[in-house]
KOLKOLDREN-653494 format. One line per 2 residues: number of its first residue (from 1); their letters; for each residue x, z, y of N, C-alpha, C. Coordinates in Angstrom, 1 decimal. Layout:
BEGIN
NUM) a) X:Z:Y:X:Z:Y:X:Z:Y  ...
This chain:
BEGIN
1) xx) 13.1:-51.7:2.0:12.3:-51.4:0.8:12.4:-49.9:0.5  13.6:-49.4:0.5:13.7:-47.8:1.0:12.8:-47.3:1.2
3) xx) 12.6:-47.5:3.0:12.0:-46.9:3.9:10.6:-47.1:3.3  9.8:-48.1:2.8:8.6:-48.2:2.1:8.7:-47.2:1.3
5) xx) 9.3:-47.1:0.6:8.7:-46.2:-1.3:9.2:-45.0:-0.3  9.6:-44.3:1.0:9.4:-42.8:1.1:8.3:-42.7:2.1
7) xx) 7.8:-43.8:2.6:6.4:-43.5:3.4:5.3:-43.2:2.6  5.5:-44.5:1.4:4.5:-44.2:0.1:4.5:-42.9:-0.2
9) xx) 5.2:-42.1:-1.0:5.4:-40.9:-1.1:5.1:-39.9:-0.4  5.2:-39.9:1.0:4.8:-39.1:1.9:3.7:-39.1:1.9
11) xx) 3.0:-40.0:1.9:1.1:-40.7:2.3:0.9:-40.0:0.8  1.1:-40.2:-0.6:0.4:-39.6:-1.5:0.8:-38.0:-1.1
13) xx) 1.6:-37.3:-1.0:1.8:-36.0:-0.5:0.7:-35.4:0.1  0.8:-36.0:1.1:-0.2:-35.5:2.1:-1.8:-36.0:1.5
15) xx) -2.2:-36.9:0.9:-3.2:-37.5:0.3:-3.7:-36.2:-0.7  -2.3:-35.8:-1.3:-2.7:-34.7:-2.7:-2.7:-33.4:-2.1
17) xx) -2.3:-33.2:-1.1:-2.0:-32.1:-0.5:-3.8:-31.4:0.6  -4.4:-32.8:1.2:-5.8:-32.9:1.6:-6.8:-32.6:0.2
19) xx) -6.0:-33.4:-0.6:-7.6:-33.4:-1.9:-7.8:-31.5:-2.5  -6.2:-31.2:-2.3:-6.4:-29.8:-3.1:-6.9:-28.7:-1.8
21) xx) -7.0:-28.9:-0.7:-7.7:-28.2:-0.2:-9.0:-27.8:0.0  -9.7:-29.3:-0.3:-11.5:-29.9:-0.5:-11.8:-29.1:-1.9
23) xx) -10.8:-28.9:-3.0:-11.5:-28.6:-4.4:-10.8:-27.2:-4.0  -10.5:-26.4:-3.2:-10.6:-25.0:-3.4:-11.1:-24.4:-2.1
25) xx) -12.5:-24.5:-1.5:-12.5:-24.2:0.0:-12.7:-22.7:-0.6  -12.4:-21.9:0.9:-12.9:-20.5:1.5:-14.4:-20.3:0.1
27) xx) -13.7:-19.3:-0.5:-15.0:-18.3:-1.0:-15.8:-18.3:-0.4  -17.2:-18.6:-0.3:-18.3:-17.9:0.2:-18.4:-16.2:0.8
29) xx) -19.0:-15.8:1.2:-19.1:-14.0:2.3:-20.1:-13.6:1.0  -19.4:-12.5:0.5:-20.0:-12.0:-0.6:-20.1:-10.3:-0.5
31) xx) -21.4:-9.7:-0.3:-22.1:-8.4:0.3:-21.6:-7.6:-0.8  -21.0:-6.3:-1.4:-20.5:-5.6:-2.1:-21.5:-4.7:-1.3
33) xx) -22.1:-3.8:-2.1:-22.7:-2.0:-1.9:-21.9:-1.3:-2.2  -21.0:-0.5:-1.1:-19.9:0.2:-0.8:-20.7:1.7:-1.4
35) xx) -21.9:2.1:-0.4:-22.1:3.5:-0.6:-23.3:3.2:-0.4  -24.7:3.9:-1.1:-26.2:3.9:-1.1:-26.7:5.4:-0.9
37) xx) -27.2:6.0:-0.3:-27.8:7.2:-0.2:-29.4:7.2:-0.2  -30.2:7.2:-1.0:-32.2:6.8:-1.3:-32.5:8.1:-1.1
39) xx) -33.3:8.7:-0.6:-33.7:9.7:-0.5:-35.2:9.8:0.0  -36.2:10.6:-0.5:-37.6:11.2:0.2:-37.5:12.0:0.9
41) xx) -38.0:12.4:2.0:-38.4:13.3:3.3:-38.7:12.7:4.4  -39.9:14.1:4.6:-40.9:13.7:5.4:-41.8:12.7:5.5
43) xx) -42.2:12.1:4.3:-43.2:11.2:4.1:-42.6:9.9:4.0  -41.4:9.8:3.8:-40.9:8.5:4.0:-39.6:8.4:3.1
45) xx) -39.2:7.4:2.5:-38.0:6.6:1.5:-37.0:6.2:3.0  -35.5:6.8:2.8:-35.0:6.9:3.6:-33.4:6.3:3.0
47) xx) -32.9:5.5:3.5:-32.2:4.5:2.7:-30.9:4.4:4.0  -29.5:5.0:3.5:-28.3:4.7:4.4:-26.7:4.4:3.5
49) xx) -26.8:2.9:4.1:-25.3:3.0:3.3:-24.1:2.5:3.9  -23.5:1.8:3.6:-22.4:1.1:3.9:-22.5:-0.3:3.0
51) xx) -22.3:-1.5:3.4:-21.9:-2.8:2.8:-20.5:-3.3:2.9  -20.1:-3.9:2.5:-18.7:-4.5:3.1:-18.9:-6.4:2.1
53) xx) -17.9:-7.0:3.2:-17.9:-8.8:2.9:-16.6:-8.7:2.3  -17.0:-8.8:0.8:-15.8:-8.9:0.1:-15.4:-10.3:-0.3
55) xx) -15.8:-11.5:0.4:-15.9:-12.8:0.5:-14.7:-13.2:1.4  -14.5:-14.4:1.5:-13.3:-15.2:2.3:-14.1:-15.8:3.6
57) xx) -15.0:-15.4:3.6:-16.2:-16.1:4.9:-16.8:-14.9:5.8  -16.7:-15.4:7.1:-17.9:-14.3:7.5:-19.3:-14.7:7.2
59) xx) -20.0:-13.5:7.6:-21.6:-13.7:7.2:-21.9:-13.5:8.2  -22.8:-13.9:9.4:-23.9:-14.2:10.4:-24.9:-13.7:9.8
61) xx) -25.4:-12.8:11.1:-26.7:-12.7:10.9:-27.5:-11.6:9.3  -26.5:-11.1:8.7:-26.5:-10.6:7.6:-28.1:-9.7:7.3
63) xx) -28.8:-10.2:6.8:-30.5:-9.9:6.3:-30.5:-8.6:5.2  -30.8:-7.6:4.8:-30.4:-6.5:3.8:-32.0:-6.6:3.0
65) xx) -32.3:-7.2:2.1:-33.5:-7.4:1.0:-33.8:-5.9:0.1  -34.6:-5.0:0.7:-34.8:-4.0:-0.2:-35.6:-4.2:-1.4
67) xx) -35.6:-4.4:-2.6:-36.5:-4.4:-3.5:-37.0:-3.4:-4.0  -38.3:-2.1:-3.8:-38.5:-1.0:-4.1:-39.5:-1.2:-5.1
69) xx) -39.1:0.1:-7.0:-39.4:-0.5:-8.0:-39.9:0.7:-8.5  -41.0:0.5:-9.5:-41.9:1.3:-10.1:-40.6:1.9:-11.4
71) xx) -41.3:3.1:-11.9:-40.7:3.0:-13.6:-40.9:1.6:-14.0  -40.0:1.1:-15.1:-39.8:-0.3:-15.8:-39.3:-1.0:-15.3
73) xx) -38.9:-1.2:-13.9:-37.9:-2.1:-12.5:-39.3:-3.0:-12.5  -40.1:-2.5:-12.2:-41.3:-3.3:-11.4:-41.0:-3.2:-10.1
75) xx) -41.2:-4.2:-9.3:-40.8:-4.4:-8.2:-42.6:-4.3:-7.5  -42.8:-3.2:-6.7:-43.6:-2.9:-6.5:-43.6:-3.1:-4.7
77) xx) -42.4:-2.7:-4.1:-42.8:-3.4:-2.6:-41.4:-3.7:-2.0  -41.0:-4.5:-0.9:-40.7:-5.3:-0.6:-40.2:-5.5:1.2
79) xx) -38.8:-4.6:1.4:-38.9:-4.6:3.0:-37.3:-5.5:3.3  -37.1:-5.7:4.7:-35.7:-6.6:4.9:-36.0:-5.4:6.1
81) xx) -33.9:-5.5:6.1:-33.4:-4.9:7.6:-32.6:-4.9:7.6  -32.1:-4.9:8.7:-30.3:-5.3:9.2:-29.4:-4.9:9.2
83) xx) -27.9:-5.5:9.8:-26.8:-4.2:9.8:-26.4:-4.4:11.1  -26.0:-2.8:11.4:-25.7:-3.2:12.9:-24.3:-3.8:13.8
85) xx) -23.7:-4.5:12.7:-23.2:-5.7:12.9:-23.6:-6.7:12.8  -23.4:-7.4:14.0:-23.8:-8.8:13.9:-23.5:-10.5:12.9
87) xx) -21.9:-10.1:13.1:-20.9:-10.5:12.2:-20.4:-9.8:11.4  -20.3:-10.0:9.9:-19.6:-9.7:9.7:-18.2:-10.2:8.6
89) xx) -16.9:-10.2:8.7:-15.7:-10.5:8.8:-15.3:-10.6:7.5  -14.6:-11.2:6.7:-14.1:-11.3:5.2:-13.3:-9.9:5.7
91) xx) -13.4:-8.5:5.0:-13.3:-7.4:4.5:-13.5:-6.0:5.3  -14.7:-6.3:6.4:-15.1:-6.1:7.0:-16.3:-5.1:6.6
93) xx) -16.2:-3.9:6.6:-17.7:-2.8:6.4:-18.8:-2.9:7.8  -20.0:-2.9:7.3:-20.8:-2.2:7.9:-21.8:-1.5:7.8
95) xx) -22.4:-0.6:8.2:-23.4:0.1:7.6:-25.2:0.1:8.3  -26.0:0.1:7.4:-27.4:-0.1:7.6:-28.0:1.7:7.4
97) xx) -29.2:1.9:7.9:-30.2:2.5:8.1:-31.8:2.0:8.2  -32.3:2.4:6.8:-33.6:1.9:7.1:-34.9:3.2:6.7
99) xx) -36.0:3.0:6.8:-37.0:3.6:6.0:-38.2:2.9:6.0  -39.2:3.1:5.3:-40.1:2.5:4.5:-40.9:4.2:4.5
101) xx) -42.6:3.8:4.5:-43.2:5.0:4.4:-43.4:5.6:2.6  -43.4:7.0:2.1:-43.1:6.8:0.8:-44.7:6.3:0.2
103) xx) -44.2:5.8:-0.9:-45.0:4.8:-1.3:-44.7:5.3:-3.2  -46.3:5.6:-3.8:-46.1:6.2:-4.9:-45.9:5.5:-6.2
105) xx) -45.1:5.9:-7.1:-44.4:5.4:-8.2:-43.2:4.9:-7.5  -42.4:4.9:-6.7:-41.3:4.0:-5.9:-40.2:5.4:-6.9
107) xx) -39.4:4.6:-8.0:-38.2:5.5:-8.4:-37.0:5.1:-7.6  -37.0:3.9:-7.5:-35.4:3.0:-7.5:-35.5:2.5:-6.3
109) xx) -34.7:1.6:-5.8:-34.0:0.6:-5.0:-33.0:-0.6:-5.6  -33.3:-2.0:-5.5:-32.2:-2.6:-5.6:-31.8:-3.7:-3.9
111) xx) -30.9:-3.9:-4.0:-30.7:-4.6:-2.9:-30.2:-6.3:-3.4  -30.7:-7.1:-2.0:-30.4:-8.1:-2.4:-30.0:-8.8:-0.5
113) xx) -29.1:-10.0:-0.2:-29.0:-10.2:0.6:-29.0:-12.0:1.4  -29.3:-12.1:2.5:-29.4:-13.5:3.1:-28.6:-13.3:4.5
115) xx) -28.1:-14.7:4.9:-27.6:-14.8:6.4:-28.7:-15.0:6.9  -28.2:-15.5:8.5:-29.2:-15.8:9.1:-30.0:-17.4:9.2
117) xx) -29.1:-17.9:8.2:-29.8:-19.4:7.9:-31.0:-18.5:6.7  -31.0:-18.0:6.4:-31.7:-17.5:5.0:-31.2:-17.8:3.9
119) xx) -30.1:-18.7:3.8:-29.3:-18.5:2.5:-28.9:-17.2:1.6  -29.0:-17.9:0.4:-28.7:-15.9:-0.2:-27.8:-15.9:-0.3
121) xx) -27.4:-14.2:-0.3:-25.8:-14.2:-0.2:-26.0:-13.4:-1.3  -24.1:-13.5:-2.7:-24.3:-12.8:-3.7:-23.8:-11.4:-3.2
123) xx) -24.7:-10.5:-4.0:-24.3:-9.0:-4.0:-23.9:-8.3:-4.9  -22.8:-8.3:-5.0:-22.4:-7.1:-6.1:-22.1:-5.1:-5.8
125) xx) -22.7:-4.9:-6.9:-23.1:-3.5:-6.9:-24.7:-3.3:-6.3  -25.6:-4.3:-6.3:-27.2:-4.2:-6.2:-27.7:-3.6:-6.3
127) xx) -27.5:-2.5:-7.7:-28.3:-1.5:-8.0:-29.2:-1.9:-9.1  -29.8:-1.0:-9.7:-31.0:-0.4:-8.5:-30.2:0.9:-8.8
129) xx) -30.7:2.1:-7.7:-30.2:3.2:-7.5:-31.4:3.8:-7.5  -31.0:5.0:-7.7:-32.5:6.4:-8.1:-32.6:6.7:-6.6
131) xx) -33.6:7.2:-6.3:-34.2:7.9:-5.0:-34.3:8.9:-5.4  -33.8:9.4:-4.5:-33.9:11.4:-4.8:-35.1:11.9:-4.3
């Protein structure tokens, strides 16, 4: 009878011990804007920063959503580009390079981001940021 009620015991342990791992999985891979540099020259919006995965997950395939915006955060046009990491790692930086030709009334930038399923990934520090 013993030996029963400490198996019992053991089996809810381990029972309670499985359930609390299902109700707190791995954070999601969450894109932070480490550094943004927007700039005009030479005819072109010229965009270099740094991201980092301040998430518990890596992110695959990481998609960079530029949303480029009139005065009043009108979202006036609309480019994606990558980072040249492929993976990237729970606290893990990497940095992108893009440009867009300039395009008039464009003040700002905000950023927004997806894997490579196309799921969105949250971004903190988005922006928008001034273009110099």
């Amino acid at each position: 009878m013993r030996n029963a009620g400490i198996v019992l015991l053991l089996t809810l342990a381990t029972l309670s011990a499985a359930a609390q791992r299902r109700r707190n999985p791995p954070k999601p891979a969450e894109i932070q804007v480490v550094e943004i540099l927007a700039r005009r020259s030479e005819g072109r919006i010229s965009l270099d920063g740094r991201v980092k995965n301040v998430g518990e997950r890596a992110a695959a395939g990481v998609v960079l959503i530029f949303d480029f915006m009139a005065p009043g955060r009108l979202v006036i046009l609309t480019r994606k580009g990558g980072l040249e990491a492929d993976v990237l790692e729970p606290g893990q930086e990497a940095e992108f390079h893009a440009y867009v030709p300039e395009t008039a009334r464009v003040v700002e930038v905000r950023l927004q981001a997806e894997d490579e399923g196309g799921r969105e990934l949250k971004v903190s520090r988005a922006g928008p940021y001034a273009i110099e």
